[in-house]
C-alpha positions in Angstrom: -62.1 -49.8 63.3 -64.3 -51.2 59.9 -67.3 -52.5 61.0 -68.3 -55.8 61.4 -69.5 -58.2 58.8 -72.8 -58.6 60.2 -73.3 -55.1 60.6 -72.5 -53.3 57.5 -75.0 -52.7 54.5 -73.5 -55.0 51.9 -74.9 -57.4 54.7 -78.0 -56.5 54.9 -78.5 -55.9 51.1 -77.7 -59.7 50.7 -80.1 -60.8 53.1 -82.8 -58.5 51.7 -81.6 -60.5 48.1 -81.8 -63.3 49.5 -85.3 -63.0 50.5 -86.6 -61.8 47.8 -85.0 -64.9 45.3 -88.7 -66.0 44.0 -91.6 -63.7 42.1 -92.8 -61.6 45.2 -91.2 -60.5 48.5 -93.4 -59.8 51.2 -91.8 -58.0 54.8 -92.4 -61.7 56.2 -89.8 -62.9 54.5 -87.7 -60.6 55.3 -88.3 -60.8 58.7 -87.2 -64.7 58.2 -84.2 -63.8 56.9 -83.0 -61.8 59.6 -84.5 -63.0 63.0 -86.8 -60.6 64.6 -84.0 -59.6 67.8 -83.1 -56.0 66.4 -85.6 -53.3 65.1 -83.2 -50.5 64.1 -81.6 -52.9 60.9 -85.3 -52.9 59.9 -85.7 -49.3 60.1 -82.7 -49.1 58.0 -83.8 -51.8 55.6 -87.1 -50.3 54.7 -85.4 -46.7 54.6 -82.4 -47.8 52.2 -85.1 -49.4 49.7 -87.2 -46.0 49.5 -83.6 -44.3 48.6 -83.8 -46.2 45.6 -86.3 -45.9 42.7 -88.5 -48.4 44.7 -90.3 -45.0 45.9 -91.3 -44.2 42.8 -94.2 -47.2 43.0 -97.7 -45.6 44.2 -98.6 -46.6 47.5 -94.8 -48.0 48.2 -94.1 -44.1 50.4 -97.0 -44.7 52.1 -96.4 -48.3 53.6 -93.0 -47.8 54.1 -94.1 -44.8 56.3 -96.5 -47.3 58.1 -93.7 -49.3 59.0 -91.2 -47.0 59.8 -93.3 -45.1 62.4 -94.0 -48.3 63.7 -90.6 -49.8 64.2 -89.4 -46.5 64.9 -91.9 -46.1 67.8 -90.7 -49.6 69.1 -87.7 -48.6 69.4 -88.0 -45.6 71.3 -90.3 -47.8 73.4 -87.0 -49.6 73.9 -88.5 -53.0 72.6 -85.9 -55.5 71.8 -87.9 -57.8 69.8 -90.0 -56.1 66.9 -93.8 -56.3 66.0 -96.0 -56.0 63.1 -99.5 -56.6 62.5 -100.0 -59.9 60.1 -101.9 -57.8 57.4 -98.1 -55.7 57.5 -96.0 -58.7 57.1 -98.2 -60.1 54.2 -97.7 -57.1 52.3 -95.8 -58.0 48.8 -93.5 -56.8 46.3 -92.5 -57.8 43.0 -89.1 -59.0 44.5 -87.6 -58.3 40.5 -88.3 -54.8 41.8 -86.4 -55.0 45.1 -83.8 -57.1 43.4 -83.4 -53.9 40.9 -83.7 -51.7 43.8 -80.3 -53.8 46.1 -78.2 -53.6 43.1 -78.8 -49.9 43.1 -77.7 -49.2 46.1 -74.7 -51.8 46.0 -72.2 -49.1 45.0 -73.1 -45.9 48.0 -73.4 -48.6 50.8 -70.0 -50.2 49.8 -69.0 -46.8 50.3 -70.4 -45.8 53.3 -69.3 -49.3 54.6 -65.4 -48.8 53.7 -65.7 -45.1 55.8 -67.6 -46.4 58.7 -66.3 -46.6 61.8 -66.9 -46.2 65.9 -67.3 -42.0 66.0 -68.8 -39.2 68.5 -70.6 -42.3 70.0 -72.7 -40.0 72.4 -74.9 -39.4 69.4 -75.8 -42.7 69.2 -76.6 -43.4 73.0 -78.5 -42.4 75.9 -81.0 -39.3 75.2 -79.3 -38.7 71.4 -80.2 -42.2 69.9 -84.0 -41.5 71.5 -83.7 -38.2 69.6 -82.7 -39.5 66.6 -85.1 -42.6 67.0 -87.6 -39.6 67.3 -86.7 -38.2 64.2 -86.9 -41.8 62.3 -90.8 -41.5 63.4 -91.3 -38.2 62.8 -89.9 -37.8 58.8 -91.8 -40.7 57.5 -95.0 -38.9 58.6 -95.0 -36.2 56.2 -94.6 -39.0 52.9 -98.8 -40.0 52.2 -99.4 -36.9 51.6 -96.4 -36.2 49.3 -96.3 -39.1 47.4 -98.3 -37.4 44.5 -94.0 -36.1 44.3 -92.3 -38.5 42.3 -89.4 -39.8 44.4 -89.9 -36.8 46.9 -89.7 -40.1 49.9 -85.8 -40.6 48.6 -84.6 -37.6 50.2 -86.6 -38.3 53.7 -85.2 -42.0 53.4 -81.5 -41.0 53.1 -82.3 -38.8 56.1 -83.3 -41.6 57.9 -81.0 -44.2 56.1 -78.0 -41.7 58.1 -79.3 -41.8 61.4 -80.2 -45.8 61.6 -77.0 -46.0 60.1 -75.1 -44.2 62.7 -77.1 -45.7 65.7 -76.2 -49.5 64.2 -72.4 -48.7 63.9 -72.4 -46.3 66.8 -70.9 -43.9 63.8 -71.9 -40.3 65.5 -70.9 -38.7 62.3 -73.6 -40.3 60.1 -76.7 -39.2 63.4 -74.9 -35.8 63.1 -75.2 -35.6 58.9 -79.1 -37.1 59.3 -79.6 -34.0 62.2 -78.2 -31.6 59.7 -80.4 -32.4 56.9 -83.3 -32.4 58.8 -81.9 -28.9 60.3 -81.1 -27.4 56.8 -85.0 -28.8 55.5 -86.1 -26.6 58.2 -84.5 -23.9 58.0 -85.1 -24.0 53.9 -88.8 -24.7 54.6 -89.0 -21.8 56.7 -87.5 -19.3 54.4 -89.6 -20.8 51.2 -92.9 -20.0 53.8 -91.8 -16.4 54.4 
């Protein structure tokens, strides 16, 4: 079954277009162009613009992290509506930048959208959406202090990209390919340490 319309990320690419139509783009606007009734499409919003060269702007890991360990916390606090401080929402963009940065990204989330569907939904319920929630909060954490690493953030954001992803479309198979990255960083980590 695809998914819906209003759930796929061609969807939420527009919207993040849409927002950003004049010289800046703050997370206020946004915000406006989505409603503020679902925190996980955020989570997934902020992670699919640091897949892109977007992370390659000093500063732009670092705030993304803010807000991803925040939303992310929310979540697993089981809010339904999401909160940010005003200083947060103010925060801008050049929006010719995030423009730049949707187009990138039009092509892999077309994809991902046509090979979506409702799979291994335990993953994205119950005590398996809180662990992957968990995980949402816990990779950003790690990107201040890498973002000396040009475009390091990407491969964290993909990470969590999968899992929002999966939780959204109730698509196990995209939680199970976020868990297995994180698994395989750790296990590479490890070894690289020893």
């Amino acid at each position: 079954m695809a998914p819906a319309d209003d759930k796929t990320l061609t969807h939420l690419l527009d919207g993040v277009e849409q927002a950003a139509r004049g010289a800046q783009v703050s997370f206020a606007d946004i915000l406006d162009e989505f409603g503020d009734r679902a925190i996980t499409p955020f989570i997934l919003i902020i992670a699919l613009l640091l897949v892109s060269p977007l992370s390659g702007i000093p500063g732009t890991p670092t705030l993304a992290a803010i807000l991803l360990v925040t939303l992310s916390a929310q979540a697993l606090a089981g809010r339904q509506r999401l909160w940010l401080p005003a200083r947060l929402l103010r925060l801008e963009l050049r929006a010719d930048r995030v423009r730049r940065a949707v187009d990138w990204m039009r092509r892999p989330c077309a994809w991902l959208d046509r090979h979506s569907q409702e799979r291994l939904r335990f993953l994205t319920v119950g005590p398996m959406r809180s662990l992957a929630l968990l995980t949402c909060l816990l990779i950003p954490l790690t990107w201040p202090l890498l973002e000396i690493l040009p475009f390091f953030t990407s491969f964290g954001a993909g990470t969590v990209s999968l899992m929002s992803l999966g939780l959204i479309l109730r698509d196990g198979i995209y939680v199970l390919a976020g868990f297995g990255i994180v698994g395989a960083s750790t296990v590479g980590l490890v070894l690289a340490l020893n």
